[in-house]
N, C-alpha and C positions, 0 to 999 in steps of 0.2 A: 532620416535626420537623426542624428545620435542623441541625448538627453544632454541637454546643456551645451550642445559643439553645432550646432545650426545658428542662424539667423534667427530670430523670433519677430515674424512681420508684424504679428499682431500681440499683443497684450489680452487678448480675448482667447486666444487658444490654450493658455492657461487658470488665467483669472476666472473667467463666465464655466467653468465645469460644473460650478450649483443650480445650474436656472434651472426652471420650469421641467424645460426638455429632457436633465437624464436624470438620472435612474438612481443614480451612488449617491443623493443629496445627503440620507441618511446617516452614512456611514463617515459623516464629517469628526473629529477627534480633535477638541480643541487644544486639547492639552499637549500633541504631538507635532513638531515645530513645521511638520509637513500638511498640518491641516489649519494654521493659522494664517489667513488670507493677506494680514498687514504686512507690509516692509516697510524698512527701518534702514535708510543709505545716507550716508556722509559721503560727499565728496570732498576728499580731502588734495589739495594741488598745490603744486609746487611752485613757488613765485621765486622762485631765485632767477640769478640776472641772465642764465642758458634758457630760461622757459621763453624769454623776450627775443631770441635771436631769430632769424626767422631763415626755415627750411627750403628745401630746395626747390620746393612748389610756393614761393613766398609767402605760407604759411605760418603764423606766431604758434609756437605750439599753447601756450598760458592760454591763447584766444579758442585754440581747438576746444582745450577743453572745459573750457565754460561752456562752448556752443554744445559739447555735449550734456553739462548739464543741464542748460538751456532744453533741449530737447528733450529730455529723459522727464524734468518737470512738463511740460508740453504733451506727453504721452500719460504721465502720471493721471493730469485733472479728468483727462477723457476716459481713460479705462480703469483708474483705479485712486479716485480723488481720496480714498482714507489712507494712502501711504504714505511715509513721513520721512523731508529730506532734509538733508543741511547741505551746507556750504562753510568750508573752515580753508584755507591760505596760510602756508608754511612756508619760511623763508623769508620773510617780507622786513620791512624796516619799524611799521607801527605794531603796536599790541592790541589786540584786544579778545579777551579768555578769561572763564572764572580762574583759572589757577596763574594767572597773570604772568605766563611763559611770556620769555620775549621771542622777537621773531613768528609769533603766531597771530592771527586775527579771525574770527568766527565770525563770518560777512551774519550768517540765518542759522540762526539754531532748529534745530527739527522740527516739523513743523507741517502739517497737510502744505500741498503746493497751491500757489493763487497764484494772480495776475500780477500783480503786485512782486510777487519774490520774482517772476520772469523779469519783469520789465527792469527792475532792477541790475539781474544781472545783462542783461542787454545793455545798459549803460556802459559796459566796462568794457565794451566791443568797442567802444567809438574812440577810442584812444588807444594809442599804441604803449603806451609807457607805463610802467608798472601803476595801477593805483596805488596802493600802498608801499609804496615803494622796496629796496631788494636789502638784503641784510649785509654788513660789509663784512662781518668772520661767521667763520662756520661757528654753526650750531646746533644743538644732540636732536635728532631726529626721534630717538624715543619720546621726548616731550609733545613731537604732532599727535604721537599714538596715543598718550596719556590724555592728552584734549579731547578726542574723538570719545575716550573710554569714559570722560566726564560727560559726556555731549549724550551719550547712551543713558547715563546713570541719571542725569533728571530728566530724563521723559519720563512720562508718570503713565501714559498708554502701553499697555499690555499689545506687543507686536509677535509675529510669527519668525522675522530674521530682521539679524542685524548685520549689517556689512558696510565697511569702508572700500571706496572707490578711489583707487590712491594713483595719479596723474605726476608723471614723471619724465625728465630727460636726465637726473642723474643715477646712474646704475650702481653708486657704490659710493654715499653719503655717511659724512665723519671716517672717512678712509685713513689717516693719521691718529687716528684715537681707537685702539681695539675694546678701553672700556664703555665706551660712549655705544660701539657698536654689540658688544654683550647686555647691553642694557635696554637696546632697542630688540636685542630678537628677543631677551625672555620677555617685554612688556608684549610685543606678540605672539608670544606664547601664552602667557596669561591672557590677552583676548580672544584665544582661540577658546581656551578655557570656559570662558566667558560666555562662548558661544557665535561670539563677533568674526566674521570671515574680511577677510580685507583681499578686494579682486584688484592685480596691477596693470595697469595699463601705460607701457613701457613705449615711452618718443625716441626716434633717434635722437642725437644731439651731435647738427653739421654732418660731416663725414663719419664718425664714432657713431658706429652698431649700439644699439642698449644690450647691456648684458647682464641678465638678469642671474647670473651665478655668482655673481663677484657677490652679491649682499640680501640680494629682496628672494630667493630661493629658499632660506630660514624664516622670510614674513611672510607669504601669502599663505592662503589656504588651500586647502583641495580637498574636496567632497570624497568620503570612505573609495564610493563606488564611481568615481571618476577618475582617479589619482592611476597614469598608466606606466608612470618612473620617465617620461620624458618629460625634459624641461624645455616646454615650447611660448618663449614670451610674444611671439611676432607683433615685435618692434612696430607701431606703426611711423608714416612721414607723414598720409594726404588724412583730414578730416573725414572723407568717407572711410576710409580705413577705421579710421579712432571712432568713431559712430558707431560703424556696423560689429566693432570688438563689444562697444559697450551696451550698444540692446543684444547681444546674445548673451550676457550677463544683467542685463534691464530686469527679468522677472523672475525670479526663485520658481524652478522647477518644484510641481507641486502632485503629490500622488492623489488619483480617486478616492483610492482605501486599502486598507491591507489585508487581507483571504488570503485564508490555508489552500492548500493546494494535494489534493490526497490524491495516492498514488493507488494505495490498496488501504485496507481498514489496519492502522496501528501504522500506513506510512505518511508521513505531509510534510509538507515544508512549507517554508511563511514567504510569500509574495504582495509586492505592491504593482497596482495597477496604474498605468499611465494612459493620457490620451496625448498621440503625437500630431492629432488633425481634430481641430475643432472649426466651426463655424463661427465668422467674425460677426460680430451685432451690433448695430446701433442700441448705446445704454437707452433704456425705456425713459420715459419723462417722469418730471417729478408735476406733482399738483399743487401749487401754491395760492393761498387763500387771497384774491387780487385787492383787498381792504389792506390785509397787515402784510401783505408778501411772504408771509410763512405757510411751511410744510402743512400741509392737510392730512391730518390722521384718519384712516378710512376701520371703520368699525361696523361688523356685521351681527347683526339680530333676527334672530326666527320668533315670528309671531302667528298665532296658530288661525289659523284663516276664519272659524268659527268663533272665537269667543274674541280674537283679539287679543289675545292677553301674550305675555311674555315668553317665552319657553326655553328651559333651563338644556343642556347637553345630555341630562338625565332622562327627561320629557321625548324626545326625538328617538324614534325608531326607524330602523329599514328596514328594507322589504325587494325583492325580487319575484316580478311576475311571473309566472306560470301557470300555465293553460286556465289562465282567466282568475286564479286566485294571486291572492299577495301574500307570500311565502316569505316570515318574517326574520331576522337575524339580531342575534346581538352582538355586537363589537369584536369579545372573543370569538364566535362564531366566521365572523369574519375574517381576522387575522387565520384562525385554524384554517380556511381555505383557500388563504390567499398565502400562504408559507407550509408547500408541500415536501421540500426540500429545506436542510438545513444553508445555510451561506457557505461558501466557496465553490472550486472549481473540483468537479470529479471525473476523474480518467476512465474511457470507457473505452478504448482500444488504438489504434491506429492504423492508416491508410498511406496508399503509395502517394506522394506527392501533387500527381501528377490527379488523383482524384478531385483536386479543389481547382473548381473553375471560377472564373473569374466573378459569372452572374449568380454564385453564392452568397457574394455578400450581398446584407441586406443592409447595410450600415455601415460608419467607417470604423474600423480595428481598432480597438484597443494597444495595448503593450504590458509583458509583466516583466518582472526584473524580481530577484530572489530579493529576500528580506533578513538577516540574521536574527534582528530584532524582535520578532515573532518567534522561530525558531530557531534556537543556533543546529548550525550545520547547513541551514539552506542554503546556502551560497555554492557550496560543495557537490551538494544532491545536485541542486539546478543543473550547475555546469556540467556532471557525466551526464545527466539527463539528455542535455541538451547536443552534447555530444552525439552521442550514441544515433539524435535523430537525425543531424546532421551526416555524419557517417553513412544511414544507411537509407537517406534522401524521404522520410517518414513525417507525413506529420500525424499529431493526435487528435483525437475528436473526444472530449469532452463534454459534461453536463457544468453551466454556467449558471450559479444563483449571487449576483454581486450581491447584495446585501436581504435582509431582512422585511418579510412582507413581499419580495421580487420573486415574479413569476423565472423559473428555469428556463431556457435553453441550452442549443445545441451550438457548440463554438468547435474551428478549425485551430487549434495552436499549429501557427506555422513557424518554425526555428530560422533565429538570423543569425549568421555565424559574425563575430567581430573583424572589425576592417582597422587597419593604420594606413594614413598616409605618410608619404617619405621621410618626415621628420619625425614619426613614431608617433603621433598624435590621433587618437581616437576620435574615429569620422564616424563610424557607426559602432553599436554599443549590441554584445550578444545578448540575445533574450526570447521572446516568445510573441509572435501578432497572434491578438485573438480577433479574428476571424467568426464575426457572429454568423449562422448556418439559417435557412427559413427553414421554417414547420412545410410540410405537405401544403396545408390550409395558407401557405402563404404565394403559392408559386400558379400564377394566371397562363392557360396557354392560349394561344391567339389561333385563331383559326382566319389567315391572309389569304387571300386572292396569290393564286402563283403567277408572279411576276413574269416580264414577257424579257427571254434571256436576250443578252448584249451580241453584234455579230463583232466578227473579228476586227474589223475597222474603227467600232466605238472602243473595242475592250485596248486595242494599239490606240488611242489616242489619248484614253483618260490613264494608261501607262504612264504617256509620255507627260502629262499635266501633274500626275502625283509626283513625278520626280522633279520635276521643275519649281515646283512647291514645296518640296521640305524645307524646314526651319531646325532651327536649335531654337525648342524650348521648354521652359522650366516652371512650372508655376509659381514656385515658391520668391521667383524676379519679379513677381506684377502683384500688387495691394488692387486692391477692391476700390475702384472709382469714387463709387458711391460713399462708401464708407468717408473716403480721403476729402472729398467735399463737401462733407457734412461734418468732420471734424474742422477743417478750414474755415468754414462760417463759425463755429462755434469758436476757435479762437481769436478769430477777427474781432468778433463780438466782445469777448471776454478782455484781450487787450487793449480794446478802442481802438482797432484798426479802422480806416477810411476805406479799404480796399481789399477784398479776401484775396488769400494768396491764391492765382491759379495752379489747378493741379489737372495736369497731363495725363490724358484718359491712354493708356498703351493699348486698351482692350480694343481699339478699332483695330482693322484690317490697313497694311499699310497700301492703299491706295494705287500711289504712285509707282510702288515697288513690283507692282503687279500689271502695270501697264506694257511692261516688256514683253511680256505673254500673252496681251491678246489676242494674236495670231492664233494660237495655239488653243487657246478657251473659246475661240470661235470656232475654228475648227472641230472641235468636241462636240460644239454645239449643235452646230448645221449636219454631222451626224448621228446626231440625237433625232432634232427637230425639223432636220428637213434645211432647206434655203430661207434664208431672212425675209419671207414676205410676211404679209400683213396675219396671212390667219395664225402661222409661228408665232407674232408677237402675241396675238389673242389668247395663245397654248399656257406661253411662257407667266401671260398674269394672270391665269386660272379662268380665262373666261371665253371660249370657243364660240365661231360661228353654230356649229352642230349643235353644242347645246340651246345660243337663243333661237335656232328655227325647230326645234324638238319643241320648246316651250308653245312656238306661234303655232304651230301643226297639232297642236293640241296630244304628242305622242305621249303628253308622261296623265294621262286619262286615271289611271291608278292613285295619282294622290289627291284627285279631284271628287270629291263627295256623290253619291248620287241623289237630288234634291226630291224629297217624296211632295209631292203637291197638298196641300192644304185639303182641299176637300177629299182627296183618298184616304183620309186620318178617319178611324170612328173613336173617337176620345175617351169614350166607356170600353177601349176595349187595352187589355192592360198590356197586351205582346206586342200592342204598334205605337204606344203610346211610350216601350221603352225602348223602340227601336229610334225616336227623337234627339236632336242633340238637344244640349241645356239652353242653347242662345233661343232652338225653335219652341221648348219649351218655356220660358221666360218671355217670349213673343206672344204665343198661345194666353198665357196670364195676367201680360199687360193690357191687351184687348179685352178680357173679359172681364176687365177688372178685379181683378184677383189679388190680393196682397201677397208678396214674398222679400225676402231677400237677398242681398246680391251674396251672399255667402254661403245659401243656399246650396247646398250639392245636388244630385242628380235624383237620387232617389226621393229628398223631398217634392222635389218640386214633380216628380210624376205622382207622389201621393197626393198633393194638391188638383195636377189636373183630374186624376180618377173622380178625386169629390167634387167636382164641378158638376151642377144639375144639368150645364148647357151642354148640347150635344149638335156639333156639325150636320146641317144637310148635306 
């Protein structure tokens, strides 16, 4: 999946790269637009009277895309409720803007998402006719942009990006006026400036293709290390089309951290790290005080178990045991041995290809991608780099220290070479998988029972059942069940739904689809297991006749105890008395009245019976 040109199913695969579980939490950089977690998106849409016509799938495009904002607030509250949206409507007949443009209206000014701004824009689904009605003369398009630019300017939150989502079926507005239209690309020019990206998402309109060269090819933006010189708007017609454009654009691609990268001592280049596969998670709960329904602030104190008293982070010492002593540390002492290695990535030779097998990894890969901004010229280095391994089918194996205080390892850099598809559009993006390596101390060997090998007849049948079985599939098509219905409840909830939406579990097996073959899976079966009688079925749910008459025949005598009698015990005698189990020794105690405990381990309790005066005839 290329950086920014896939699907993004979850908001989790970028967002959640701080929790708990890794590693880089440290190396977060507020100040760098790539380690500020907020966004900051305006949709800005087109209400002119082409938004209201409806396309060949009787879809209103105006309606498309609301429901995309509609969804994009929807995805917001659950995986990233500090992100902040608006809603602004260009074209329209009413006004409403601080700079009092006509033809503008600012439905929500920026603003974390709630239930409330959803529900709202759902209203404007239920009607086909413009809410605010359509403008009747054209009008300068740079005044949406100059709104959006004010819409930016009083937010008073300190965010990571800013971007306008600009929803469109005209390809080349104020077309009669070239100074209207010089005044709209330098006002997007100055938001680039700004820092502001405006991503377009281009409707057909009827039969007329959008074409995004006649005007909006001087407004949109493009990311340094994205930009490939083709101009690919694909035009959406269906809602899932407009959907699926606008969460691949829903979450700002966001780096781990950015590490040197040294070649030899006095070479390096500056790299950022990516993760292209994250694990999706239910957000953890919040604790709310159930008197005032507020946030419970959780605050921790060490108090010294002896005197009770307070204890400052000065007060507090460690220690690691050894061979019985408590071998003590200070803080510095600590770091010095947990930061044996400096941070980054260092080259220590390279292998054929063909070295890196699969059950290598121990985790899933990272991604780097050069960085100029660290060092200029890595862009440069990277790519002969990268060349040259490509070229000569190599990968490298390096020492990996991502940040500060992190233990070293050993990582495969594997080279991807860059892909276009036919319209020149960047599907995958060159760069480097790291490939985490395990230590020695990591790798278990199994010592199995050898299997009892297939004869020709099962090895021709379960042939004929693999191929009958293939599928086309993709993981990256199916979301997480679990996940989808646990957000469901929660926005049922949130919006005061009566009835959570069902969601279509894909992960079952399809059933029915499979019913065509049972010929064929029985077949398998019956020479596997023999003909369909009864002890087969016994095989098949793990529970044989053999084994319950083993049990009734008394054959498995090895896991059965052998019981020493009561009076063969001499209790004063210390080598028979710890040949007892603890239940016969707690029996032994309870009888002679003997006080103990049920917590009691084994060794007290035969110190107990030794001191017993009473002694078995």
């Amino acid at each position: 999946v290329g950086l920014g040109s896939g699907p993004s199913l979850s908001q989790s695969i970028w967002e959640n790269i701080y929790d708990e579980e890794d590693t880089y939490a440290d190396d977060v950089e507020t100040s760098d637009k790539y380690f500020n977690n907020k966004d900051c998106v305006i949709f800005l849409i087109d209400s002119q009277e082409s938004m209201f016509v409806p396309n060949e799938k009787e879809e209103i495009p105006f309606q498309n895309a609301v429901k995309c904002a509609i969804a994009t607030m929807t995805d917001k509250i659950i995986s990233s409720d500090t992100d902040l949206l608006g809603v602004c409507f260009y074209g329209t007949k009413q006004k409403k803007n601080l700079n009092e443009f006509e033809n503008i209206f600012v439905l929500q000014e920026l603003d974390v998402p709630d239930a409330q701004r959803i529900l709202e824009l759902e209203s404007y689904l239920k009607h086909e006719d413009p809410p605010f009605g359509n403008c009747d003369t054209d009008f300068p398009f740079c005044d949406a942009l100059w709104t959006c630019s004010t819409m930016f300017s009083n937010c008073t939150v300190k965010v990571g990006h800013k971007r306008i989502f600009l929803f469109t079926n005209d390809d080349n507005p104020n077309e009669n006026d070239s100074n209207v239209k010089e005044q709209s690309i330098q006002r997007a020019k100055d938001l680039s400036e700004l820092g502001i990206d405006i991503e377009l998402f281009g409707m057909n309109c009827g039969d007329k293709s959008f074409d995004a060269s006649l005007f909006y090819q001087h407004i949109i933006s493009f990311d340094e290390d994205e930009f490939t010189g083709a101009m690919n708007m694909d035009a959406s017609e269906k809602f899932e089309e407009l959907r699926a454009r606008v969460r691949r654009k829903e979450f700002k691609k966001r780096a781990l951290g950015k590490i040197p990268f040294i070649l030899r001592p006095g070479l390096q280049m500056g790299v950022r790290l990516f993760n292209l596969i994250k694990e999706a998670k239910k957000n953890t709960h919040i604790s709310l005080d159930a008197k005032y329904n507020q946030r419970i602030k959780i605050a921790t104190k060490y108090v010294c178990k002896a005197t009770g008293s307070l204890l400052m982070p000065n007060q507090i010492a460690k220690y690691f045991p050894y061979g019985g002593e408590k071998v003590m540390f200070s803080n510095d002492e600590l770091k010095a041995i947990k930061t044996p290695c400096e941070k980054g990535i260092q080259l220590m030779g390279f292998k054929p290809i063909e070295a890196l097998k699969k059950y290598h990894a121990v985790r899933e890969a990272s991604f780097l991608y050069p960085d100029d901004s660290v060092i200029k010229g890595s862009t440069t280095l990277f790519a002969a780099f990268l060349d040259r391994m490509l070229s000569r089918n190599k990968i490298a194996i390096a020492r990996f220290v991502p940040r500060d205080n992190a233990m070293p390892r050993f990582v495969a850099l594997v080279p991807q070479e860059e892909e276009f598809d036919e319209d020149g559009t960047q599907m995958v993006p060159p760069g480097l998988h790291v490939v985490y390596l395990p230590y020695c101390d990591d790798i278990r060997e199994l010592n199995l029972e050898k299997a009892k090998p297939a004869n020709e007849e099962q090895l021709t049948t379960a042939k004929q059942v693999v191929k009958k079985l293939r599928i086309r599939f993709d993981s990256r098509s199916f979301e997480n069940p679990i996940l989808q219905k646990h957000y469901a409840a929660l926005q049922a909830l949130a919006l005061e739904r009566e009835v959570v939406e069902a969601v279509p579990d894909y992960v079952l097996p399809d059933v029915d689809g499979m019913k065509q073959f049972d010929g064929l899976i029985t077949q398998l079966r019956e020479s596997v297991f023999g003909p369909d009688t009864e002890e087969s079925k016994e095989i098949r749910a793990g529970m044989t006749k053999k084994r319950g008459r083993k049990a009734e025949s008394g054959e498995e005598k090895k896991k059965v105890q052998k019981i020493v009698p009561v009076a063969d015990i001499d209790y004063t005698d210390e080598a028979q008395v710890k040949k007892l189990t603890v239940p016969a020794l707690k029996s032994y105690l309870k009888n002679k009245g003997i006080s103990f405990s049920s917590s009691d381990r084994k060794p007290a309790l035969v110190e107990k019976v030794l001191a017993s005066p009473v002694k078995t005839e």
